[in-house]
C-alpha positions, 0 to 999 in steps of 0.5 A: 747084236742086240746083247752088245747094246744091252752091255754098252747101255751098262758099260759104267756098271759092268766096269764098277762090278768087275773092277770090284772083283778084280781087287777082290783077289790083292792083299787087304792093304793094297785093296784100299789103295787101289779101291777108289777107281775116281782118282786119276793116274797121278794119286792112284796109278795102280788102280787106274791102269787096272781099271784102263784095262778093263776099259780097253778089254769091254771095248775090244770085246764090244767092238770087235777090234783086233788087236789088244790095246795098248792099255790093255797090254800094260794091264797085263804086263802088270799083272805079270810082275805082280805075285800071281799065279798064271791063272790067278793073273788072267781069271779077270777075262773070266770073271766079265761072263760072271758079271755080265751073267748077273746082269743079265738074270736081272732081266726077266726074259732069255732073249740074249742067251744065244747071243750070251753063248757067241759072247762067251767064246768070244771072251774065251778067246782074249782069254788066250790072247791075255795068257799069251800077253802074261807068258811073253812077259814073264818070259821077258822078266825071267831074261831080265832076272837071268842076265842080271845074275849073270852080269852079277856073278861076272863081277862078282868073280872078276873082283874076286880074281882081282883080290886074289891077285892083289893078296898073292903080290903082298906075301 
């Protein structure tokens, strides 16, 4: 495909852009943490597992692989905890077709639109696949939250037992 060419000759570009509108949707404070995408995992650990995604998805994306990365799936699971809503958590696949339609109206013919359309749906479909990554994981989280309670009201009761038992022995 002659698009994908195009897209890989501005892979650094196309990542810088998304990556922007990506943050574009966290808090202000957390915007100027995660900003600056030229800081390793250790001074910036939310900014680059974002940005690791995003990799991980142009890639999939270019090169048709399969499966999700491994990057890609952490990406994810941490937009799972994060406080989105399931649409706001997997608007970002969305948004690559905004970016690679900006790059593509800099050029002055249409010669990628069929291949523009195949790419869209191709786009569409990690977009199910990402929503299905996000569901499975706050359904995890939400077990996690379920048996946590659980474990908690259990103790909570057996202590209670103990001190209604201890206060009972002393009268």
């Amino acid at each position: 495909m002659e698009l994908k060419r195009f897209l890989e000759e501005r892979r650094p570009l196309i990542l810088e852009r998304w990556f922007e509108a990506l943050i574009e949707g966290y808090p202000s404070e957390a915007r100027r943490l995660i900003s600056n995408i030229k800081k390793d995992r250790f001074e910036n650990p939310l900014g680059h597992t974002l940005f690791e995604g995003l990799e991980g998805l142009f890639e999939v994306l270019l090169h048709k692989e399969k499966g999700l990365t491994g990057s890609l799936e952490t990406f994810i699971r941490l937009r799972a905890v994060q406080e989105f809503k399931p649409s706001e958590a997997v608007s970002f696949v969305f948004v690559l077709k905004d970016v690679i339609r900006r790059e593509l109206s800099s050029l002055s013919d249409s010669r990628f639109m069929e291949e523009f359309i195949a790419l869209s749906a191709e786009i569409d479909e990690i977009a199910l696949k990402v929503f299905d990554i996000y569901m499975e994981s706050r359904e995890r989280l939400n077990e996690v939250k379920v048996n946590e309670l659980r474990n908690m009201t259990g103790w909570m009761l057996k202590k209670m037992n103990i001190l209604k038992e201890h206060s009972q022995e002393t009268i």
